[in-house]
C-alpha positions in Angstrom: 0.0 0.0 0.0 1.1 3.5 -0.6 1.1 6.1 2.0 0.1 9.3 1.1 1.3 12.3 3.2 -0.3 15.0 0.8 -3.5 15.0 0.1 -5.8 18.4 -1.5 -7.1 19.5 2.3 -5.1 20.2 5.1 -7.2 18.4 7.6 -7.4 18.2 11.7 -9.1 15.7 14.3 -11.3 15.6 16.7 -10.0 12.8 19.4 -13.6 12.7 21.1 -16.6 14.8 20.6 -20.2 13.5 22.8 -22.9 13.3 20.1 -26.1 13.8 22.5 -29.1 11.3 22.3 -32.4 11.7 22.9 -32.7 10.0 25.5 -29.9 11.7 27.8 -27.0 9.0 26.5 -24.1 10.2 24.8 -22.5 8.5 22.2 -18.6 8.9 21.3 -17.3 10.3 18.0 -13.9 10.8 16.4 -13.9 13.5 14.0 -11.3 13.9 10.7 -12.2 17.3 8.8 -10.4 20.1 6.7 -9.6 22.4 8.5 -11.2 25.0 6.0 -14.5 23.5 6.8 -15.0 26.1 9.9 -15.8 28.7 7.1 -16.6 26.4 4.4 -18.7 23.5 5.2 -18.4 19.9 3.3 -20.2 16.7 3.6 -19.9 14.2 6.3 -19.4 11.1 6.1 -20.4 8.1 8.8 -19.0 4.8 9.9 -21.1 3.6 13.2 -19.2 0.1 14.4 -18.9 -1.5 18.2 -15.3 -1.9 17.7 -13.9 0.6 19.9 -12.7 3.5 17.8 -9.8 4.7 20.6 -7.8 1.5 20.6 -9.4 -2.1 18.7 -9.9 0.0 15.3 -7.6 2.7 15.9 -4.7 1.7 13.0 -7.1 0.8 10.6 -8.9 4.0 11.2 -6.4 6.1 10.6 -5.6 4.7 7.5 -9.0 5.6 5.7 -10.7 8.2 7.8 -7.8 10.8 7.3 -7.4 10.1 3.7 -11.3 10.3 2.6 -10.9 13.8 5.0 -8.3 15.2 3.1 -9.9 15.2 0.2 -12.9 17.5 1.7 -15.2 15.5 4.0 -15.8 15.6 7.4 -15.2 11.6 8.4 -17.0 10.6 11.8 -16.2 7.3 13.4 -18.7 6.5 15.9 -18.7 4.1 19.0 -22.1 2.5 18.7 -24.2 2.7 21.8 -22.4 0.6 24.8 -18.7 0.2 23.4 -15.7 2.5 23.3 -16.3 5.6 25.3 -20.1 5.4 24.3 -22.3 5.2 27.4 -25.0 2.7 27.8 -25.2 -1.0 27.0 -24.8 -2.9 23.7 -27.7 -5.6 24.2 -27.4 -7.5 20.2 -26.8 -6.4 16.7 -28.7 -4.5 14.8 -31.5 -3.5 17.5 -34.4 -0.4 17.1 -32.2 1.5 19.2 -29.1 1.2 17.3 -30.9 2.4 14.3 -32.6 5.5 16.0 -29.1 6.3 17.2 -27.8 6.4 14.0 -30.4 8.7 12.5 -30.2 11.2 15.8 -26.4 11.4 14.8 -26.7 11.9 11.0 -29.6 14.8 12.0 -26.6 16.2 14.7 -23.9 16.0 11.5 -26.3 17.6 9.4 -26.7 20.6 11.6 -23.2 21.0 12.3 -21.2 24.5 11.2 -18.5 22.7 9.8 -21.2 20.4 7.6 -23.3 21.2 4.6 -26.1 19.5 5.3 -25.3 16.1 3.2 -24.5 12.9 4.6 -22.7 9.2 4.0 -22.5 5.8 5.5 -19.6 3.7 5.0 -18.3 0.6 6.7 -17.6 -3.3 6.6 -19.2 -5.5 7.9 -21.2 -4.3 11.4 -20.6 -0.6 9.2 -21.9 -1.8 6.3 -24.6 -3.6 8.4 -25.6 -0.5 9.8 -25.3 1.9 6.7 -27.6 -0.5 4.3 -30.2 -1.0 7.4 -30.3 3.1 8.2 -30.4 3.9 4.6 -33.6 1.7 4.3 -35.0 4.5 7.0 -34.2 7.2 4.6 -33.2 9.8 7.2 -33.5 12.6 5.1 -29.5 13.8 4.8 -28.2 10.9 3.5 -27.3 10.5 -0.1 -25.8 7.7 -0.4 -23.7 4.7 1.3 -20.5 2.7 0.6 -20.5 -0.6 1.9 -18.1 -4.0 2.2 -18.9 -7.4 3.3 -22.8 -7.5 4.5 -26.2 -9.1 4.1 -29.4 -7.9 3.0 -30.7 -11.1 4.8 -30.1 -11.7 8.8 -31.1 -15.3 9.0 -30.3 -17.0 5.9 -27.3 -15.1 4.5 -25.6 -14.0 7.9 -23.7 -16.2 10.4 -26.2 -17.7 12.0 -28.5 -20.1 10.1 -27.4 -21.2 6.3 -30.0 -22.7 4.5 -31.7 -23.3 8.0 -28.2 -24.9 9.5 -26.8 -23.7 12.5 -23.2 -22.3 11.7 -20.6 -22.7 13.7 -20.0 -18.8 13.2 -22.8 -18.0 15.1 -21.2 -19.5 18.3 -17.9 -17.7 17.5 -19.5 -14.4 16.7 -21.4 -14.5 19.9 -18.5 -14.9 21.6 -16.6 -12.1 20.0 -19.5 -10.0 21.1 -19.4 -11.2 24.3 -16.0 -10.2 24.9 -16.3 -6.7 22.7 -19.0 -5.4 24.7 -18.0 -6.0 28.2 -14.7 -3.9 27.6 -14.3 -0.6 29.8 -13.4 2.5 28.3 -10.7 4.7 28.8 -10.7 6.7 31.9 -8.3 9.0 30.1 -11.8 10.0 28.0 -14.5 9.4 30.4 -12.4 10.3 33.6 -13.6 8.1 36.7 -16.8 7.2 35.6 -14.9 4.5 33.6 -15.7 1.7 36.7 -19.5 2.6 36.9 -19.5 2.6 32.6 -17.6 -1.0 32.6 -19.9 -2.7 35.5 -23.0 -1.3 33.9 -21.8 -3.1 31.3 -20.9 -6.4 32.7 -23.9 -6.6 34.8 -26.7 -6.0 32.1 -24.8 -8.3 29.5 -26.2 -11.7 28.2 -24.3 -14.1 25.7 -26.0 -13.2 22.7 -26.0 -16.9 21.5 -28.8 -17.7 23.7 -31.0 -15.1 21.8 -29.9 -16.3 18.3 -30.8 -19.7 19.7 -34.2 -18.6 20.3 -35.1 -18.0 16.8 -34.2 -20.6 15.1 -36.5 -20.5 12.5 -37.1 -17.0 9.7 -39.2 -15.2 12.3 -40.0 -11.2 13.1 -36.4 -11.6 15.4 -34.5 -11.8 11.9 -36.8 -9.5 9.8 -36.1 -6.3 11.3 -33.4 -4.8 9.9 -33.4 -7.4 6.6 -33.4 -5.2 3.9 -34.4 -8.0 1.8 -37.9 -7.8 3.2 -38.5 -4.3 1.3 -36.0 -3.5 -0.7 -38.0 -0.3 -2.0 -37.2 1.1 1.1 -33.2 2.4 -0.3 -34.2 5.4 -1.8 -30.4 6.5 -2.0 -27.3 5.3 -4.5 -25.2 2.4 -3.1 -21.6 1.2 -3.3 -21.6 -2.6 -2.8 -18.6 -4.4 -2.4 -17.2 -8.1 -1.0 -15.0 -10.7 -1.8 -15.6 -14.4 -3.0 -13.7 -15.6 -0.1 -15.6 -14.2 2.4 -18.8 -15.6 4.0 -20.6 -12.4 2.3 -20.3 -13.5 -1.5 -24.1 -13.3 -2.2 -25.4 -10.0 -1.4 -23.6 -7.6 -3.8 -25.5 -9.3 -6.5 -28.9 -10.0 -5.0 -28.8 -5.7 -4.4 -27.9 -5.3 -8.0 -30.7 -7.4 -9.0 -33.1 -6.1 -6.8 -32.5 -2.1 -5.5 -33.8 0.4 -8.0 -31.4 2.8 -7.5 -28.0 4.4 -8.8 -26.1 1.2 -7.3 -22.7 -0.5 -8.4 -20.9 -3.9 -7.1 -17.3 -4.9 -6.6 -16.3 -8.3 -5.8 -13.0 -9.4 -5.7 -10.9 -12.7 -4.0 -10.9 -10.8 -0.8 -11.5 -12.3 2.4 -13.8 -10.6 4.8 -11.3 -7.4 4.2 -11.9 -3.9 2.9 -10.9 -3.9 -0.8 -7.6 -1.6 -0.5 -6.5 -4.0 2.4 -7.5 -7.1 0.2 -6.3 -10.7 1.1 -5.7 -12.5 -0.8 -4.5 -10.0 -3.6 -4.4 -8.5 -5.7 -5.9 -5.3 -3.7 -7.3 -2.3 -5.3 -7.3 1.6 -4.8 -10.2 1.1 -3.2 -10.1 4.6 -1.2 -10.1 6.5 -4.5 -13.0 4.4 -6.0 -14.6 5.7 -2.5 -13.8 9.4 -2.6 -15.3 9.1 -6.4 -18.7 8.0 -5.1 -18.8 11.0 -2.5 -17.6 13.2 -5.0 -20.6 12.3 -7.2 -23.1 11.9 -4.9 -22.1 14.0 -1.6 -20.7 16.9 -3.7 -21.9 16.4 -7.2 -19.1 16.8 -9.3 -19.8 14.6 -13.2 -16.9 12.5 -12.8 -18.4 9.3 -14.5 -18.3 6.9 -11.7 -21.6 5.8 -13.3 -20.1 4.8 -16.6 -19.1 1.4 -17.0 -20.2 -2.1 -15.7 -22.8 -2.2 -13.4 -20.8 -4.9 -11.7 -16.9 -5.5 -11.8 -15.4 -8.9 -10.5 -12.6 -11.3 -10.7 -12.5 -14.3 -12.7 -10.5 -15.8 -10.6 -8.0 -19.0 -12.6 -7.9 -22.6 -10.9 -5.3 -22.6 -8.3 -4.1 -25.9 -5.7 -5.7 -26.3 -2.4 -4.1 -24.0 0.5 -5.7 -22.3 3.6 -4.1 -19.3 2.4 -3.5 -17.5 -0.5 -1.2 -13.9 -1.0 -2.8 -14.0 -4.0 -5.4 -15.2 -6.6 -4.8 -15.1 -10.2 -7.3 -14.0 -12.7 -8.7 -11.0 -14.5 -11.4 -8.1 -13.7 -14.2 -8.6 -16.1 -17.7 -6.0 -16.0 -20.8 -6.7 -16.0 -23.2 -4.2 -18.0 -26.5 -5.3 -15.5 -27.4 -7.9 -13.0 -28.5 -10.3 -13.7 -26.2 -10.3 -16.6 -26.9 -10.9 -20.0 -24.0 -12.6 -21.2 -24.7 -15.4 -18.1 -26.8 -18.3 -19.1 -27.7 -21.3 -16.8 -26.6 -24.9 -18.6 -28.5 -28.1 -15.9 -26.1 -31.0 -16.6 -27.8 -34.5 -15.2 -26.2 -36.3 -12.6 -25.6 -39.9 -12.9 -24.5 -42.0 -10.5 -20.7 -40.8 -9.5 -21.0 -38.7 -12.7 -22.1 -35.7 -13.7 -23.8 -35.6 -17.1 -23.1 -33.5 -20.3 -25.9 -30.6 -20.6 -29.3 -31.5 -22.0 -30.5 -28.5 -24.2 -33.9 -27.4 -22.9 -33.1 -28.6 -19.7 -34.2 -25.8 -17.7 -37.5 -27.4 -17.6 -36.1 -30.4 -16.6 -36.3 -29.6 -12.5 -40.1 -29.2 -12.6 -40.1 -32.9 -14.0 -40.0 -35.0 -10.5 -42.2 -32.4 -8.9 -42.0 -29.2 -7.0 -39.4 -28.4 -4.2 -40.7 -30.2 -1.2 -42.9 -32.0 -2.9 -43.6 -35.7 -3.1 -41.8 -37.1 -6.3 -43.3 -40.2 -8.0 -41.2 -43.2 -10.6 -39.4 -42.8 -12.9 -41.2 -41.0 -15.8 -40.1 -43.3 -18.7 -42.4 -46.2 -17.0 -39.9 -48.4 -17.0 -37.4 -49.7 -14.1 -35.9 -47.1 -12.4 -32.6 -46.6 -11.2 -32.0 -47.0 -7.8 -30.5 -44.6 -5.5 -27.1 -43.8 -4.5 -26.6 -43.7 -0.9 -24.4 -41.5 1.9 -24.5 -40.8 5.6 -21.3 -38.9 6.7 -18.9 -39.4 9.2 -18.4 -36.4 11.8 -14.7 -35.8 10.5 -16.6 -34.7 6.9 -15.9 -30.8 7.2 -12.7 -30.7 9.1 -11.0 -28.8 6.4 -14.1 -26.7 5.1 -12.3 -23.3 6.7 -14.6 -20.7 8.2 -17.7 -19.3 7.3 -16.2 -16.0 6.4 -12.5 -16.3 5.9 -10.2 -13.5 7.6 -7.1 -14.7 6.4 -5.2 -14.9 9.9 -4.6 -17.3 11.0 -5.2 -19.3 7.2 -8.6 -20.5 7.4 -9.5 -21.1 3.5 -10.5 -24.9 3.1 -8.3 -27.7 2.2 -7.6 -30.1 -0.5 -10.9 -31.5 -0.5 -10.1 -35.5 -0.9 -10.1 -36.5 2.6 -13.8 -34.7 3.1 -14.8 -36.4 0.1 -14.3 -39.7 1.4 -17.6 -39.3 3.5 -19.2 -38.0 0.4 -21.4 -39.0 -2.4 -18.9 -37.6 -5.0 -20.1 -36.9 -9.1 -17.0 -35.9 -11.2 -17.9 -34.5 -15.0 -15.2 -35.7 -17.6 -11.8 -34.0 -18.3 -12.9 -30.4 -19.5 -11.7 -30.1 -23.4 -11.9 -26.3 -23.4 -11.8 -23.6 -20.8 -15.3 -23.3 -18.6 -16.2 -20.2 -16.6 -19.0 -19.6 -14.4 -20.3 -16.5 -12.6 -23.0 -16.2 -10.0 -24.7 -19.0 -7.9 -24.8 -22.6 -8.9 -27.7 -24.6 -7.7 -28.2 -28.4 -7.3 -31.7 -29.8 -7.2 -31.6 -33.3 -5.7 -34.8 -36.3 -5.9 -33.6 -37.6 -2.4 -35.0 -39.9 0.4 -33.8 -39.6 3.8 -33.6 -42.0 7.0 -34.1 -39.5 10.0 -37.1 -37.0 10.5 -34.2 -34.2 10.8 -31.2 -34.3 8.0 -28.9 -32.0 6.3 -27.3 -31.8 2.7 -23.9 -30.3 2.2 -23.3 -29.4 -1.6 -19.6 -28.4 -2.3 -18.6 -27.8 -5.9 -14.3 -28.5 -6.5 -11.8 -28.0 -9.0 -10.2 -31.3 -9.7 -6.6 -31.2 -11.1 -5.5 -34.2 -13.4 -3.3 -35.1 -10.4 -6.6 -35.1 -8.0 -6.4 -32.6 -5.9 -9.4 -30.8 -5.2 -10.0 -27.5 -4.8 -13.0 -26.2 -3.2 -14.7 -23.8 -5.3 -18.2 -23.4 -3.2 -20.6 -24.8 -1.2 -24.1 -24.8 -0.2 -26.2 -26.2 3.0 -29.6 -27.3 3.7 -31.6 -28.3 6.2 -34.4 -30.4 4.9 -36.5 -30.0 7.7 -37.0 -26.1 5.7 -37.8 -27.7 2.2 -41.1 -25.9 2.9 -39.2 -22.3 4.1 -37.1 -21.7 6.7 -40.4 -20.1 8.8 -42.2 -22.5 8.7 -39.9 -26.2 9.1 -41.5 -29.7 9.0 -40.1 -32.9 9.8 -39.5 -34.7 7.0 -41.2 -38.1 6.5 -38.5 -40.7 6.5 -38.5 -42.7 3.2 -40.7 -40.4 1.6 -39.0 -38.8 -1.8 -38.5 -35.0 -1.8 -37.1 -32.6 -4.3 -34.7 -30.3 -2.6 -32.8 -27.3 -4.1 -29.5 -26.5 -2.6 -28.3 -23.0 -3.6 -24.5 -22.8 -3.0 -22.2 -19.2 -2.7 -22.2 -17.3 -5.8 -18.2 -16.9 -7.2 -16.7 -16.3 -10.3 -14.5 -19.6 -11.3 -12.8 -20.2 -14.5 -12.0 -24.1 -15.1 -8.9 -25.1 -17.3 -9.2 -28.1 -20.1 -8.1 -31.4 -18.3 -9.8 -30.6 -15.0 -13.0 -32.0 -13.8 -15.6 -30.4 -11.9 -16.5 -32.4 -9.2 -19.9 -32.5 -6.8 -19.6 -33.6 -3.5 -22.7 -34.5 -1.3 -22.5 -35.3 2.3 -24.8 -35.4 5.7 -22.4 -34.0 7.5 -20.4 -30.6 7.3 -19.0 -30.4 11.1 -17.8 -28.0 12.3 -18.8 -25.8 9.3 -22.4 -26.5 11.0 -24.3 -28.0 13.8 -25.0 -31.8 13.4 -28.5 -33.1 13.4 -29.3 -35.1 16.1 -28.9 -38.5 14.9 -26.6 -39.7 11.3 -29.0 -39.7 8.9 -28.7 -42.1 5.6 -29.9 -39.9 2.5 -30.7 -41.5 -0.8 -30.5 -39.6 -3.8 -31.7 -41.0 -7.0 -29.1 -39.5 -9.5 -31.0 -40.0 -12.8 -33.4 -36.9 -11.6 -31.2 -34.8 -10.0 -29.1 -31.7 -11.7 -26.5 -29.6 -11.2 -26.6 -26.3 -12.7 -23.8 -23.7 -13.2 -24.1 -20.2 -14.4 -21.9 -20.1 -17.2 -20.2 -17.3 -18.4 -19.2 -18.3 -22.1 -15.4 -17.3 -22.8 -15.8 -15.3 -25.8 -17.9 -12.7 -24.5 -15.8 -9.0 -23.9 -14.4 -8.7 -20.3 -16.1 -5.1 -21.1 -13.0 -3.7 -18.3 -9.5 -2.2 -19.1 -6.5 -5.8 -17.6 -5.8 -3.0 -14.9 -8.9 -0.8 -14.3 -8.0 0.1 -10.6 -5.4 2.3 -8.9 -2.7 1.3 -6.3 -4.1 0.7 -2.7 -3.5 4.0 -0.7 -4.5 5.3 2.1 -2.9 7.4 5.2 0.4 6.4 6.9 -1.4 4.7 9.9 -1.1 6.0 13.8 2.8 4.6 15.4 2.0 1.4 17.1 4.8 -1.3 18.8 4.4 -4.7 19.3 5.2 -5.7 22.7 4.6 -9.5 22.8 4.4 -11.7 19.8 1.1 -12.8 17.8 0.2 -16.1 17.5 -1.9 -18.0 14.7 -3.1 -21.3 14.8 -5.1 -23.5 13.0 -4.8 -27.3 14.3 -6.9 -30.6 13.2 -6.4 -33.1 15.7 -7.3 -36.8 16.1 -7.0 -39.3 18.6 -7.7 -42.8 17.1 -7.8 -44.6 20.9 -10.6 -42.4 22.7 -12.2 -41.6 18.8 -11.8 -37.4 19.9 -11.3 -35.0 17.5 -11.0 -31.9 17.4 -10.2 -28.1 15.9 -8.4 -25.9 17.8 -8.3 -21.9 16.3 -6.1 -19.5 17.8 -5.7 -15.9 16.8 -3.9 -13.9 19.4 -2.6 -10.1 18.3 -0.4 -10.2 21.2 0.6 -6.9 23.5 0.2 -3.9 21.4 1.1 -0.2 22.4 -1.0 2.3 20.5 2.4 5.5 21.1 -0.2 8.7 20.8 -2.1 7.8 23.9 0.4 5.3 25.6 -2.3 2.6 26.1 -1.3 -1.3 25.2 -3.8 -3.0 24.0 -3.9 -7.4 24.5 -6.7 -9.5 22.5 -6.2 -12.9 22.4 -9.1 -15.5 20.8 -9.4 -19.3 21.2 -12.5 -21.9 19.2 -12.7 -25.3 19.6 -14.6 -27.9 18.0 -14.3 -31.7 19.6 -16.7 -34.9 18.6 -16.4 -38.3 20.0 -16.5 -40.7 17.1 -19.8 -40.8 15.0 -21.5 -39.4 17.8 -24.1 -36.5 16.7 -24.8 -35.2 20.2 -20.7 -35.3 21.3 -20.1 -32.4 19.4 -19.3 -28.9 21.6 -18.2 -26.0 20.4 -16.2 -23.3 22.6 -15.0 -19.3 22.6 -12.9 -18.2 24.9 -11.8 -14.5 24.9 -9.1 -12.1 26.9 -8.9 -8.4 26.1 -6.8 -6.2 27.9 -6.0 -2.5 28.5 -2.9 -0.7 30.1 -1.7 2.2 31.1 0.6 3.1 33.6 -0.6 1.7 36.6 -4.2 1.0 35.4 -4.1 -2.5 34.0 -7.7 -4.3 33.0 -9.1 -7.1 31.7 -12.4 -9.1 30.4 -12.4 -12.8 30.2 -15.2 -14.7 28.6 -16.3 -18.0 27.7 -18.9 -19.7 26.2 -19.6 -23.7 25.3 -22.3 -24.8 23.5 -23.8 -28.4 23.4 -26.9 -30.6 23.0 -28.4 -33.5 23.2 -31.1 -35.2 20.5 -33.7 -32.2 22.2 -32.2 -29.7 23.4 -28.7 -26.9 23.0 -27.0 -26.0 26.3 -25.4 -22.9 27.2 -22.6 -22.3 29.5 -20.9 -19.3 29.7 -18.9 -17.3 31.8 -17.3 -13.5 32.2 -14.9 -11.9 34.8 -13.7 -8.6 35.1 -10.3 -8.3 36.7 -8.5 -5.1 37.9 -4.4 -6.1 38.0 -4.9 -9.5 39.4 -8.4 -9.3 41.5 -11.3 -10.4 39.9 -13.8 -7.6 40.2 -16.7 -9.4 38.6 -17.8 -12.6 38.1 -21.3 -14.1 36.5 -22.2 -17.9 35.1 -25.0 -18.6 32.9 -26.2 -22.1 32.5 -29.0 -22.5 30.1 -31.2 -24.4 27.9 -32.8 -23.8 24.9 -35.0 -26.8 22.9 -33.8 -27.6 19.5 -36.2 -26.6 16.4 -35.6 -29.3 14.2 -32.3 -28.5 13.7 
C-alpha cells in the first residue's frame, strides 16, 4: 500500500466529541475534517461500528478516515451505543435503538457548522450492516452509502443459520461480542466514571447466543433490519462491495438485481477485508474508487463513476488447495446489468458418480419430479428405475471446510478436499476439453429420500486437477426440515421422496481443459455446522437430480480495461509497537484410541502499544470444536476471549467463555465473564442455560 502524506485538504481531528441522544446517553465520536471546513462547510461522512474507535480499530482508522478527510469531508467514526467511550449497553446487533441512534447522529452532523447538510455511511461488515439498514430508513440527509462485506438477509445469509443450519459462526461471533462489549473505556476520556460505565456493562450483559438460539427459524427476530424484506425502502445510491472468499459472497448481487437505485458492485478474491487492504490480492485503490462516489453523490461533481459495468469482478483462474493465499490469479471482467446478460444457466444431469453433459432445454427439466418439497413419483419413462445412490457422513466430513467468512489470519481457507470427500457421495464430470467459466450461484436440485425425520445436505462444488487434488470452489447447506421455508420447518417423512434445491455461494470460477468439476454431497459438514441429532442415511436418486452452473461463455468482452484500478492507498497509519508476539493457529487433531477430535483456532494479536495515547492494547481468541467418534450429540463448540487495557498503573481485563452443546432435544449454554482489575477479579457471572432444538 502507498502512504500518502499529501492530500488536496489540510485536515485536523477531533479525538472525542459527545454526540447527545435523545434519551440523555451520549454517544462517542472521532472526527477527521479540513480544517477550512470552519468557514466552508463539506459533507460528512459516517462509519457507526462496536469496535472501539480509541484503541481495537484505531490503526485501521487512521488509515482511511484521514485520507477520505483530506480530500474535503468531514469523516466521523462512531462508537455504537455501549462500546468504546459510548455510554449505555450494547444488548445484540442491529436492534431499534441502534438504528434511531444512528439517524439522531446523521440529524446532529447535518446541523453541524463545519457540515453542509449532506451525509454518507460507509463501513464493513457491522458498518456496512448498519449503513444498508439506516439507509432503508431514509433519514433525510443521507445521499448515499459505501458498503463492504454485508447481508441484506439476517437469517439466511448471515452467520447464523445457512440454509436453515446452524453455523458454527454464530457461536464464534457471539463470543466475540461477548467479549467486545463488556470492555471498559478509557478513563483518560470518560475520567472516573470508567468503573461505573464497565460494570454497567458487565452486569446488564447476556451471551447473545442464547438469543440467536431462540429464533431458530425466519421469524419477526431476523426480519427487522433485513433489507431483503422491502428492498423499495433504499431510496439513495449504493456502493456494494465483497470478496468471493468471504462468508458475504451473495449480497452484492442480490442488491444489484433487486434495489432500484443508482447502485454499483465490486467483488474481488478478498476475504472478509476492505478492498484496499485485500487478502488474498491483488488489492485495489479502493479509497479512491470511494472518494469518487462521495464526490458524485455527496458533492456532485460529473466524474463518471456511473459509466461502465454495473458490476466489476474477478474471474479468478484454478489454483491448488491451501488455507491461504497472498494471491489469486485472474482477471477483472464487467458486467453491464445484474442479472447479466452474457450469463446463461446450462442443468447437466447427474448420474450415478457422474455428472452428465448438458441436456438443451433442460431448464424445464427440475419441474419434471415435482415441485421443491414435494412428493416425487417413478421414474417418468415407466420403465425400471434406477436406484439410488446412498451417503450418511462421518463427523470428521468438514474438518478442512475453513470458516464461514475467511479473515485470512490465522489461514482458514479450506483444504484439499479428498479426505472430506471420502464421506461423500462424490459426481466428477469428464476431463474439461476447453476452458469453462461460471459467474453467479450454482444450484443443485436433488430427488432424495432420507432416513431421519431431521437431516442436512452439504453441496460443495471443486476443482479437480489431473493429479486429483481438489479445490473447493463453493458450497451450499440445507436443512431439509425447511424444504417448505425456513419459517415455517417440517419434519421430513423418512422414506418419503423429496425434491430439494441447494443454492450454493455465488463466485466467479474459471475451469482449465483437463480438470473435472467435481460434486460432492454429504450429511455431514461439522464444524462448518451443527450436526442433526442422529446420522441420517440420505438416498439420492441421480437419474433426476441436476446440477446447474451459471456459465459465463469465454468469448464474451471482459467489457474492463487488464488494470482498471489504482494502487491501494490510504494514510500512513497511527505509530503502534508490538510488545509481545502474535500467534496463529489453526490445528486438526485426532485421537484414534478415545475416537476425539478436534479443531483448535487461535488468533492472538499479542501486546500492542497504540504510542499517541500510551495505552497497550492485548486480545487474544481461542475456538474449539471436539466430537467423539460418530456421535451426533458429542459435538461442543467453545469461545474463549481475553482483552486487555494498560496504562501506567491501570491495567484491565475481560475474560469470557462460552460452550455450546446438546443433546437429541435440546442446545445448552454455559458461559462465563470476569472482570479483573491487576490480578483481583472484580466481577464474576455464570450462565447455564437451555434452549429446545427446532428441528435443527
Amino acid at each position: 500500500m502507498r502512504f500518502v502524506t499529501q492530500l488536496p485538504y489540510a485536515t485536523k481531528e477531533e479525538e472525542h466529541v459527545a454526540i447527545p441522544m435523545s434519551d440523555g446517553v451520549e454517544l462517542s465520536a472521532r472526527i477527521w475534517r479540513p480544517t477550512s471546513s470552519d468557514s466552508e462547510p463539506v459533507p460528512a461522512v459516517l462509519e457507526y461500528i462496536p469496535y472501539r474507535k480509541r484503541d481495537l480499530s484505531a490503526v485501521r482508522d487512521s488509515i482511511h478516515h484521514p485520507y477520505i478527510a483530506g480530500h474535503g469531508y468531514a469523516c466521523v467514526r462512531v462508537d455504537i451505543r455501549g462500546t468504546g467511550e459510548s455510554e449505555g449497553v450494547l444488548r445484540d446487533e442491529y436492534l431499534e435503538q441502534e438504528q434511531r441512534d444512528a439517524e439522531e447522529v446523521l440529524a446532529w452532523l447535518a446541523e453541524q457548522p463545519w457540515c453542509d447538510g449532506s451525509t454518507g455511511m460507509m463501513g464493513i461488515s457491522w458498518g456496512a450492516f448498519a449503513a444498508l439498514q439506516v439507509a432503508a430508513r431514509q433519514p433525510p440527509s443521507l445521499r448515499g452509502i459505501v458498503i463492504a462485506s454485508f447481508t441484506d438477509d439476517r437469517h439466511a445469509d448471515d452467520m447464523h443459520y445457512m440454509g436453515g443450519a446452524l453455523l458454527s459462526d454464530n457461536l464464534a461471533e457471539a463470543g466475540t461480542m461477548f467479549a467486545y462489549g463488556t470492555c471498559p473505556p478509557d478513563p483518560a476520556i470518560v475520567g472516573d466514571r470508567w468503573r461505573a460505565m464497565w460494570h454497567e456493562r458487565m452486569e446488564h450483559t447476556r451471551p447473545w447466543v442464547l438469543e440467536w438460539l431462540r429464533h431458530q427459524r425466519r421469524d419477526d427476530y431476523w426480519r427487522h433490519a433485513s433489507v431483503c424484506e422491502d428492498y423499495g425502502a433504499v431510496r439513495c445510491p449504493v456502493l456494494a462491495s465483497s470478496g468471493w472468499a468471504d462468508g458475504y459472497s451473495n449480497a452484492v448481487t442480490r442488491l444489484l438485481g433487486n434495489l432500484d437505485v443508482p447502485r454499483k458492485g465490486l467483488i474481488g478474491p478478498w476475504s472478509h477485508k476492505f478492498p484496499h487492504l485485500g487478502e488474498p490480492g491483488p488489492a485495489i485503490g479502493y479509497l479512491q474508487e470511494v472518494v469518487r462516489w462521495w464526490d458524485h453523490w455527496l458533492k456532485g461533481m460529473d466524474n463518471g463513476v456511473m459509466d461502465g459495468p454495473m458490476l466489476r469482478t474477478w474471474m479468478q483462474e484454478s489454483v491448488p488447495p491451501s488455507t491461504s493465499y497472498e494471491e489469486r490469479p485472474g482477471r477483472w471482467v464487467g458486467e453491464p446489468t445484474w442479472p447479466s446478460p452474457h450469463i446463461r444457466e446450462v442443468t447437466h444431469p447427474l448420474a450415478p458418480h457422474r455428472i452428465g453433459h448438458p441436456v438443451e432445454g433442460a431448464g424445464n427439466a427440475k419441474g419434471e419430479a415435482g415441485a421443491v418439497g414435494e412428493r416425487v413419483g417413478a421414474d417418468s419413462t415407466g420403465g425400471a428405475e434406477p436406484a439410488p445412490v446412498t451417503v450418511q457422513s462421518p463427523l470428521s466430513v468438514g474438518q478442512f471446510a475453513g470458516k464461514w467468512a475467511s479473515y485470512n489470519a490465522p489461514p482458514d481457507l479450506p483444504y484439499d478436499q479428498r479426505e472430506e470427500d471420502g464421506g461423500s457421495l462424490v459426481f466428477d464430470s469428464d476431463p474439461l476439453t476447453e476452458r469453462l467459466e461460471i459467474l453467479g450461484s450454482p444450484t443443485v436440485e436433488l430427488d432424495l429420500t432420507v432416513s431421519e425425520p431431521v437431516g442436512m445436505v452439504a453441496a460443495r462444488l471443486s476443482d479437480v486437477s489431473p493429479d486429483g487434488s481438489a479445490t473447493r470452489v463453493s458450497y451450499g447447506i440445507l436443512n431439509l426440515t425447511r424444504l417448505g421455508g425456513t419459517d415455517a420447518p417440517e419434519p421430513v417423512e423418512p422414506g418419503r421422496r423429496y425434491r430439494a434445491k441447494v443454492q450454493l455461494n455465488g463466485v466467479g470460477q474459471a475451469f482449465p481443459p483437463g480438470h473435472r468439476i467435481r460434486l460432492s454431497l454429504s450429511t455431514s459438514y461439522w464444524p462448518m455446522a451443527w450436526p442433526p441429532p442422529k446420522p441420517a442415511l440420505l438416498s439420492v436418486y441421480a437419474h433426476a437430480s441436476t446440477l446447474s452452473l451459471p456459465v459465463r461463455p469465454t468469448e464474451e468482452p471482459d467489457e474492463m480495461p487488464a488494470s482498471p484500478f489504482g494502487e491501494p492507498e490510504g494514510a500512513p497509519p497511527i505509530a503502534s509497537t508490538q510488545l509481545s508476539p502474535r500467534e496463529e493457529r489453526w490445528e486438526v487433531k485426532r485421537d484414534l484410541v478415545g475416537y476425539n477430535a478436534e479443531l483448535e483456532i487461535v488468533k492472538d494479536r499479542g501486546l500492542v502499544r497504540i504510542e499517541d495515547i500510551g495505552l497497550d492494547v492485548g486480545l487474544r481468541a481461542e475456538e474449539r470444536y471436539r466430537s467423539v467418534a460418530e456421535d451426533f450429540t458429542s459435538v461442543s463448540g467453545e469461545s474463549a476471549w481475553t482483552m486487555r487495557f494498560r496504562r501506567d498503573e491501570w491495567d484491565v481485563r475481560v475474560e469470557t467463555r462460552t460452550r455450546l452443546t446438546s443433546d437429541e432435544d435440546q442446545f445448552f449454554v454455559d458461559a462465563t465473564l470476569d472482570g479483573y482489575e491487576g490480578d483481583k477479579r472484580v466481577f464474576s457471572r455464570t450462565w447455564n442455560e437451555r434452549v429446545p432444538r427446532d428441528l435443527l
